[in-house]
C-alpha positions as MATLAB code, in Angstrom:
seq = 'XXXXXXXXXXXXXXXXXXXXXXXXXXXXXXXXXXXXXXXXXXXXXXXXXXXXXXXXXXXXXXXXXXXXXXXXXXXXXXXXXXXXXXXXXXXXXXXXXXXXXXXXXXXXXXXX';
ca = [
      -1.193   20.555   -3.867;
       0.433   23.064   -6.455;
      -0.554   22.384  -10.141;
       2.324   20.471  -12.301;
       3.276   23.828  -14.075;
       3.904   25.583  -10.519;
       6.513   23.081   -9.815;
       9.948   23.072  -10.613;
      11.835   20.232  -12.642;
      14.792   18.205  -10.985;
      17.256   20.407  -13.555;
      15.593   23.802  -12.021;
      15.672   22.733   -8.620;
      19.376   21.894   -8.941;
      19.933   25.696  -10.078;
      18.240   26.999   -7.482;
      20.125   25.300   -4.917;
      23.595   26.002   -6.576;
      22.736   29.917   -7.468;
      20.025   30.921   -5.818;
      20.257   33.125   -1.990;
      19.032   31.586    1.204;
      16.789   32.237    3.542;
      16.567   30.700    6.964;
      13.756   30.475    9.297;
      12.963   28.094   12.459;
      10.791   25.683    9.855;
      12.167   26.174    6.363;
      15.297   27.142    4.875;
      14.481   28.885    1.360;
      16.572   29.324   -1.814;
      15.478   31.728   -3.898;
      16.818   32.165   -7.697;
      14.874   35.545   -9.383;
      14.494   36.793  -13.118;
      13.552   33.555  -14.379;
      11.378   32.520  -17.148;
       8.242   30.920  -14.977;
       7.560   31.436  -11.650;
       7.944   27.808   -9.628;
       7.636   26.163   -6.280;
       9.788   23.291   -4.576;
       9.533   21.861   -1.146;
      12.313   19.054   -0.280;
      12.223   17.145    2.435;
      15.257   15.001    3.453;
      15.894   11.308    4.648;
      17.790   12.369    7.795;
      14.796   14.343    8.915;
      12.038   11.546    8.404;
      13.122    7.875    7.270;
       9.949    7.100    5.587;
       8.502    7.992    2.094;
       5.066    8.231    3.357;
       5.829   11.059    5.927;
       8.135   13.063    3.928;
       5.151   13.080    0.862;
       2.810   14.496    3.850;
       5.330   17.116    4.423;
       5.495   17.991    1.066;
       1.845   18.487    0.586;
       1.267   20.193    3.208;
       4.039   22.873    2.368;
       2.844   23.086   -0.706;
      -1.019   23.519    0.405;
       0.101   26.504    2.493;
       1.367   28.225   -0.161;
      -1.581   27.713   -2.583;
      -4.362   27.818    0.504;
      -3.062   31.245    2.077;
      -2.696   32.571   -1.440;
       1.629   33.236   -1.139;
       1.614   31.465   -5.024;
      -0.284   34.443   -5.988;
       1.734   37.091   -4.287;
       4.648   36.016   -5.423;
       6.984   38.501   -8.094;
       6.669   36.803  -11.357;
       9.748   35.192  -12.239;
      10.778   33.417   -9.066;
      11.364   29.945   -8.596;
      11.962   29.149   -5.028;
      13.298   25.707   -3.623;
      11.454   25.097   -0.006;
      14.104   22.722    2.604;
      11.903   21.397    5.186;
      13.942   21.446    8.889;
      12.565   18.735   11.302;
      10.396   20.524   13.073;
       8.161   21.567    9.825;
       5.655   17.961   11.177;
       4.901   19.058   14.575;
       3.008   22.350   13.411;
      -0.198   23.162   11.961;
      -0.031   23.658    7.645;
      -1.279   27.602    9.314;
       1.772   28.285   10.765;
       3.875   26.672    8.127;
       2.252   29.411    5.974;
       2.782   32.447    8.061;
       6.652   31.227    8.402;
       6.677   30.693    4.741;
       5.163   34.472    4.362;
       7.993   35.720    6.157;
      10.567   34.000    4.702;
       9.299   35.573    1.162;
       8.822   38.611    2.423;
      12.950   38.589    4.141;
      13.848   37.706    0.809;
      11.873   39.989   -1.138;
       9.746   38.935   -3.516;
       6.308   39.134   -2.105;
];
């Protein structure tokens, strides 16, 4: 899990989606938004993907865990917040390949 400060408020999260570019991948779709104060993380998992609270929180975690465990937090151009949209199939695979899609994704758009 990413530390509090590494994570971006509902109000930041709601610019990234409206300004930011995407990014699309078979596991993620990402919206990036660049030249920013801090440099934050968001991973959003919706209801019509997984009905219950309990398996989109595992989602979650474990999106964020690959970014913090294959050290992608750290690559990361200062000043970037990023919003993370899980696709269904981000459950069936391993947090390991969640991370190497994620590292391509960043690297399409850019910043690492």
């Amino acid at each position: 899990m990413l530390k509090k400060a590494q994570r971006l408020t509902t109000e930041q999260v709601s610019a990234v989606i409206k300004e930011g570019k995407a990014f699309h991948s078979t596991l993620f779709t990402l919206r990036i938004l660049v030249g920013q104060k801090t440099t934050g993380f968001a991973a959003i998992m919706s209801k019509k993907i997984t009905k219950t609270a309990v398996a989109r929180n595992l989602a979650r975690r474990r999106v964020y865990e690959a970014l913090k465990m294959f050290g992608i937090v750290a690559m990361i151009k200062k000043g970037t917040n990023a919003a993370i949209l899980c696709k269904d199939k981000v459950g069936k695979v391993t947090v390991k390949e969640q991370a190497i899609d994620l590292k391509t994704l960043f690297m399409k758009a850019g910043v690492l």
